[in-house]
C-alpha positions as CSV (number, residue, x, y, z in Angstrom):
1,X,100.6,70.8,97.0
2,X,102.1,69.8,93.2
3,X,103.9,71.9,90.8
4,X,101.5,72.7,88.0
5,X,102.6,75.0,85.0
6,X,100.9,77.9,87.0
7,X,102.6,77.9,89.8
8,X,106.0,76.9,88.1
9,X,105.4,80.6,86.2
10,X,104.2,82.2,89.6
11,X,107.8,80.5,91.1
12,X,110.2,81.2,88.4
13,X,109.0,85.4,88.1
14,X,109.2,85.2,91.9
15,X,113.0,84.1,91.8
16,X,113.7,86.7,89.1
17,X,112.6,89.2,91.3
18,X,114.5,87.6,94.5
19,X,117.7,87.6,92.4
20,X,117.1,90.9,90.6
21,X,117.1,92.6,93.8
22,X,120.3,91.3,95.3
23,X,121.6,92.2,92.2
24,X,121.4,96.1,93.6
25,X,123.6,95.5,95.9
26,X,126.1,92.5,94.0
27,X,126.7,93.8,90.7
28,X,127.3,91.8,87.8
29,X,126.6,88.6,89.1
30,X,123.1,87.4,88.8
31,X,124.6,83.3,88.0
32,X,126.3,83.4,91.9
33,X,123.3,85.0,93.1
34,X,120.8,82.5,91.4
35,X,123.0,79.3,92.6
36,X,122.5,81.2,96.1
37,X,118.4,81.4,96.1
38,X,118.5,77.4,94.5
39,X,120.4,76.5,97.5
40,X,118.2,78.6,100.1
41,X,115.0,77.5,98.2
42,X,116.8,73.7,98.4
43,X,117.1,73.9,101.9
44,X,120.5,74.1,101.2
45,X,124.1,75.5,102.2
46,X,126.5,77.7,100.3
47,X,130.5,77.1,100.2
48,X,131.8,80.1,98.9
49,X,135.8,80.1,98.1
50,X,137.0,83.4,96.6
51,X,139.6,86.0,97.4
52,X,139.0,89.0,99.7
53,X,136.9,91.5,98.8
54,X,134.2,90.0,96.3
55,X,131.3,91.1,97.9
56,X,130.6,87.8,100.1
57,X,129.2,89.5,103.0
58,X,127.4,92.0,101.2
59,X,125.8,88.5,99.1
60,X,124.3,87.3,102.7
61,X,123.0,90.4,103.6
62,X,121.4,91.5,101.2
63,X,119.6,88.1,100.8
64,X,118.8,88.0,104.5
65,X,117.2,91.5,103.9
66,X,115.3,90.3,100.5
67,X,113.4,87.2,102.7
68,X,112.9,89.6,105.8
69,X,115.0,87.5,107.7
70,X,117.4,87.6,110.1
71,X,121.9,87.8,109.2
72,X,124.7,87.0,111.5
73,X,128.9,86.8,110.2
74,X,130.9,84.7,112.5
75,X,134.4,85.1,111.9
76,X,136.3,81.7,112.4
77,X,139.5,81.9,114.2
78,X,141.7,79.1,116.1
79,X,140.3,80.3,118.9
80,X,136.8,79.8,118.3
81,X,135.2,77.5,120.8
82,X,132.4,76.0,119.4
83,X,129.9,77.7,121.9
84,X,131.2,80.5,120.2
85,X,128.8,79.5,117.3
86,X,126.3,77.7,118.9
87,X,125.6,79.3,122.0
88,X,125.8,78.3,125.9
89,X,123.7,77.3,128.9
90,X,124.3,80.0,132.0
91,X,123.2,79.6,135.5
92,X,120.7,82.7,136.9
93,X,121.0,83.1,140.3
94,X,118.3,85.4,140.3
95,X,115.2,82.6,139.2
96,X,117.6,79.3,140.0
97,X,117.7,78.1,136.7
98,X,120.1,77.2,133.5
99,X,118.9,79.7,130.4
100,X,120.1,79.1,127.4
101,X,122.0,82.1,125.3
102,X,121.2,81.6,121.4
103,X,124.6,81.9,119.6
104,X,125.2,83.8,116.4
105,X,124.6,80.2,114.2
106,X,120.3,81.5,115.0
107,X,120.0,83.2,111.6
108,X,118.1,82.9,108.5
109,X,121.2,83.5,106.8
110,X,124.6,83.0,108.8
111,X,128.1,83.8,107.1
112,X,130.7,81.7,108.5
113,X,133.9,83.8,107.4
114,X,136.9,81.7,106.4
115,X,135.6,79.1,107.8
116,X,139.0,76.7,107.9
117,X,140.8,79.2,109.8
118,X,139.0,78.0,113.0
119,X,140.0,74.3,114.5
120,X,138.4,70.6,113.7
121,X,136.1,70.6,116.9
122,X,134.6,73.7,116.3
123,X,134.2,73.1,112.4
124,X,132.5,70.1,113.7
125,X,130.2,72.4,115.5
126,X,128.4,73.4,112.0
127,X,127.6,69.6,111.2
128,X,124.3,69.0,113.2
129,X,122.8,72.2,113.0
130,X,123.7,72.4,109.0
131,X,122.4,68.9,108.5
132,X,119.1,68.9,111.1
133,X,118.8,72.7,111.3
134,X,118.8,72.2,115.2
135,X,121.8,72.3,118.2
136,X,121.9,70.2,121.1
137,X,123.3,72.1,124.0
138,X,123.5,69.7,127.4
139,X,120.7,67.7,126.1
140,X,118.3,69.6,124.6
141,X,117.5,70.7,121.3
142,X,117.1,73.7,120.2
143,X,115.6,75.0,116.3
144,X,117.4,77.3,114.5
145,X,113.9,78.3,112.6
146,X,113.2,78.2,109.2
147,X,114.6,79.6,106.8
148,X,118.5,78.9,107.6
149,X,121.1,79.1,105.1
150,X,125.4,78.7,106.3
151,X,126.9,80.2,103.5
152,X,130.9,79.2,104.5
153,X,133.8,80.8,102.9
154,X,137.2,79.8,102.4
155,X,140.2,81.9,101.1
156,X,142.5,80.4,98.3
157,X,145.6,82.8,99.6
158,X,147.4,82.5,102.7
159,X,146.7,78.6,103.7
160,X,149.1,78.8,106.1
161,X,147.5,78.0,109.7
162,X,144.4,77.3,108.6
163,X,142.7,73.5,108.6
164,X,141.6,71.8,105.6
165,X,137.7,71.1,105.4
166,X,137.7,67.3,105.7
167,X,135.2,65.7,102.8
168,X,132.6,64.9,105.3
169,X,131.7,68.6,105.8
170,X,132.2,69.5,102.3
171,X,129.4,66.9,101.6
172,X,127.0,68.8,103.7
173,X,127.4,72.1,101.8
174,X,124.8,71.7,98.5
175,X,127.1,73.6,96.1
176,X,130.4,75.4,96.1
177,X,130.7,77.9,93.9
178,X,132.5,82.0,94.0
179,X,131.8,85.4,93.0
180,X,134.9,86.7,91.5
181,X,135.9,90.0,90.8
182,X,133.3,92.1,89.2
183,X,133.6,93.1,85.5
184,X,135.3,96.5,84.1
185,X,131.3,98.1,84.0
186,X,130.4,96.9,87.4
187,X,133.5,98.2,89.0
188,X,132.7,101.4,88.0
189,X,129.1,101.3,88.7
190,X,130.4,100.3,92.5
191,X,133.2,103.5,92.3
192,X,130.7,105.5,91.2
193,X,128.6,104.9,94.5
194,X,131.8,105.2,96.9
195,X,130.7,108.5,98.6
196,X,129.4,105.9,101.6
197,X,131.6,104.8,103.8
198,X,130.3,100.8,104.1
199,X,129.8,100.9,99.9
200,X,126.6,98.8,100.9
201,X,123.5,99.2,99.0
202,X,120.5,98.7,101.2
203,X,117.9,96.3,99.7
204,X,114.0,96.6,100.1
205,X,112.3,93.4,101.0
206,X,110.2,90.9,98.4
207,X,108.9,88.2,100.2
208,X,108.6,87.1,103.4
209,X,110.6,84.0,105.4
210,X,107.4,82.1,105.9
211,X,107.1,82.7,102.0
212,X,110.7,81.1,101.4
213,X,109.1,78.2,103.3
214,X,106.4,77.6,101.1
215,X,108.4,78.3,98.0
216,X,110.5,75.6,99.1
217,X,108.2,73.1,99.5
218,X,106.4,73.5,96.1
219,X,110.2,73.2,94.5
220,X,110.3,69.8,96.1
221,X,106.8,68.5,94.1
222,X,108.7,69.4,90.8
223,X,108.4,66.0,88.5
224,X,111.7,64.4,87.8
225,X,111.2,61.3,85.3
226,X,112.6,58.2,86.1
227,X,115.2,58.4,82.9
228,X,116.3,62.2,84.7
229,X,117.4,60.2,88.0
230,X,118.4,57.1,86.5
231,X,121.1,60.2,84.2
232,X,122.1,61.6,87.7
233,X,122.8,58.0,88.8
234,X,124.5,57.6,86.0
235,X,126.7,60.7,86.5
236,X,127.5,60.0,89.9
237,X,128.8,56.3,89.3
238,X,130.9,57.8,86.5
239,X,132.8,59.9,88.7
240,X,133.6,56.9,91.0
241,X,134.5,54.4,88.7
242,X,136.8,57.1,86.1
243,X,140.7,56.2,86.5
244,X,140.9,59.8,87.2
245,X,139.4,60.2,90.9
246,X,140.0,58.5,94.4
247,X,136.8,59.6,96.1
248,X,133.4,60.0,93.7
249,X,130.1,61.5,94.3
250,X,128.2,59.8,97.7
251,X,124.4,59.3,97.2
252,X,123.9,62.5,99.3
253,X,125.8,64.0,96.4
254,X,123.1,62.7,93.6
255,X,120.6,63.4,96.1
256,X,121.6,67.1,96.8
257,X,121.7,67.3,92.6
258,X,118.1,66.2,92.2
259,X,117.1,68.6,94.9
260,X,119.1,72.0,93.3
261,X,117.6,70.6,89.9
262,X,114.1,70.5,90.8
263,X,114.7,74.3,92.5
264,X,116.3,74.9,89.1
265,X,113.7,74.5,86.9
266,X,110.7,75.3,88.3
267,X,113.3,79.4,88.3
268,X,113.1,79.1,85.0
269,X,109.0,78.6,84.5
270,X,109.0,74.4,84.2
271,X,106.9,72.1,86.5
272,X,109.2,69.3,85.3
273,X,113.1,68.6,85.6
274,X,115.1,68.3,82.0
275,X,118.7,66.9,81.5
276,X,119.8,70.6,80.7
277,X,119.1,71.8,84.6
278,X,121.5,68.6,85.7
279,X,124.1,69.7,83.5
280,X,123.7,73.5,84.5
281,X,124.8,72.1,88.4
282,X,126.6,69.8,88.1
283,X,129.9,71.4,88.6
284,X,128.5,73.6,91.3
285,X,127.1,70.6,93.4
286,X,129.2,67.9,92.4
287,X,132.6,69.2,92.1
288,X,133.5,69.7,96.1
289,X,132.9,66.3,96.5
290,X,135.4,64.9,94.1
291,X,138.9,63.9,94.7
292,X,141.2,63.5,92.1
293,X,144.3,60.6,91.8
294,X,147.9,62.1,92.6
295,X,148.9,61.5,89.5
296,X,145.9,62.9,87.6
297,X,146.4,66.1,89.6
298,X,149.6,66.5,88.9
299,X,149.4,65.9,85.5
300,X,147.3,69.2,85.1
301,X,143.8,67.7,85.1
302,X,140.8,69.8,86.9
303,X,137.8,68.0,88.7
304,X,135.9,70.8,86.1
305,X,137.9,69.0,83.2
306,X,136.8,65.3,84.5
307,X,133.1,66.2,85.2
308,X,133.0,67.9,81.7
309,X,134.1,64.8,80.0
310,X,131.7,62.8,82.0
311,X,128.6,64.9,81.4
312,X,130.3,64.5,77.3
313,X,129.8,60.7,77.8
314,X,126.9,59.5,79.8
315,X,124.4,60.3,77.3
316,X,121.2,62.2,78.8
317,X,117.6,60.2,78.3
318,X,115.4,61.3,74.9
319,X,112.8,63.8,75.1
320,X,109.6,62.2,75.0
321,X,107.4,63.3,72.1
């Protein structure tokens, strides 16, 4: 199957309507919600890092609901083991044999809730099953299905006690992005419907999870030009040869752009990637996996500012005629 203009119209009204009805239940953010369906539709993950109280878990259920598809929140503590999250093989005395019980990381969509509060090893837990959507418990695989989406959150108050995501696992998350507070006419909105104690709209379903399947797989047949991926090249050896930064963008950083920019456009009706979808990501995709220089960061410079200023001079290719 190939993009054509059809189906790139049949994909992008589609989205709309997949972001238009988690809108019912997060208000006034349908750019979070969108850079959540281009990572799902990606095959993707979701770092989320916002304060409490933004309507994270309200983001992952409603999507799992939208896609008919199963939710789980794990809440990551230092005593998490990492069977905790992926589950555990347990004798039965009964038939004589070791059955395995699923852990709470066997979800379409699975909210891993302050996610550096828990320790290293069981951080580490996340790694295969986020990279090869499968967990190896004493030998044997086991899939975690299809769709399957971590979206992570991290808190920016209270650091203390809590481990540092080390850039390895940042790298597997496709984008990083937050919510934010609401604005002054969708905190009303969200008063206004208080009289429930959980303040949780319910969502009707759109589309199936076999249907997320497919819609992911035509977003992957999306042309990109050989002057669009020789500009993300471009973009990604900037940020690792700027005076600025330590650590620049890996491959599976330009890779993980080209993917989100193929989802990208075909959301908004094209069968073909422009330079104005990689700038729209960049920042959400690339920015996690930047380190700045000492001295740049304390000299008041952003990785936002630095990847700005890059996307200012690497000039994008011509528009063909």
């Amino acid at each position: 199957m190939t993009m054509t203009p059809d189906h790139a119209q049949w994909f992008a009204q589609t989205f709309s309507s997949l972001v238009g009805n988690v809108g019912q239940a997060v208000l006034g953010k349908p750019r979070t919600i969108s850079l959540a369906f281009t990572c799902m539709l990606s095959e993707g993950h979701l770092l989320l890092e916002d304060f409490p109280g933004t309507g994270k878990t309200s983001l992952a259920k409603a999507m799992s609901a939208t896609v008919q598809g199963s939710n789980s929140r794990i809440q990551f503590t230092p005593d998490l083991l990492p069977s905790d999250v992926t589950g555990v093989t347990i004798y039965d005395q009964k038939s004589g044999s070791f059955d395995f019980h699923k852990g709470p990381i066997f979800a379409s969509v699975v909210l891993a809730d302050e996610i550096n509060r828990a320790s290293p090893k069981t951080q580490a837990a996340l790694l295969e099953v986020m990279e090869e959507s499968k967990v190896t418990v004493d030998g044997v695989s086991h899939e975690v299905g299809n769709p399957f989406m971590v979206i992570a959150t991290q808190n920016p108050i209270e650091q203390a006690g809590t481990y540092k995501l080390p850039e390895a696992q940042l790298d597997r998350f496709l984008m990083k992005t937050s919510l934010g507070y609401p604005d002054h006419a969708a905190t009303v909105e969200i008063l206004a419907a208080s009289s429930t104690k959980t303040h949780v709209r319910t969502v009707s379903p759109k589309i199936t999870t076999s249907a997320v399947v497919d819609m992911a797989e035509l977003a992957a047949t999306v042309h990109t030009d050989p002057a669009v991926l020789d500009y993300i090249a471009r973009i990604a050896e900037a940020t690792r040869t700027t005076p600025e930064t330590t650590v620049g963008v890996s491959v599976r950083g330009a890779l993980s752009l080209t993917r989100a920019s193929r989802t990208w456009a075909a959301a908004h009706g094209r069968h073909y990637v422009v330079p104005d979808d990689v700038k729209d990501l960049a920042e959400p995709v690339l920015a996690h996996r930047i380190l700045l220089d000492a001295e740049a960061e304390f000299t008041g410079t952003t990785v936002a500012s630095v990847l700005h200023r890059i996307l200012g001079e690497v000039s994008p290719p011509e528009r063909r005629r």
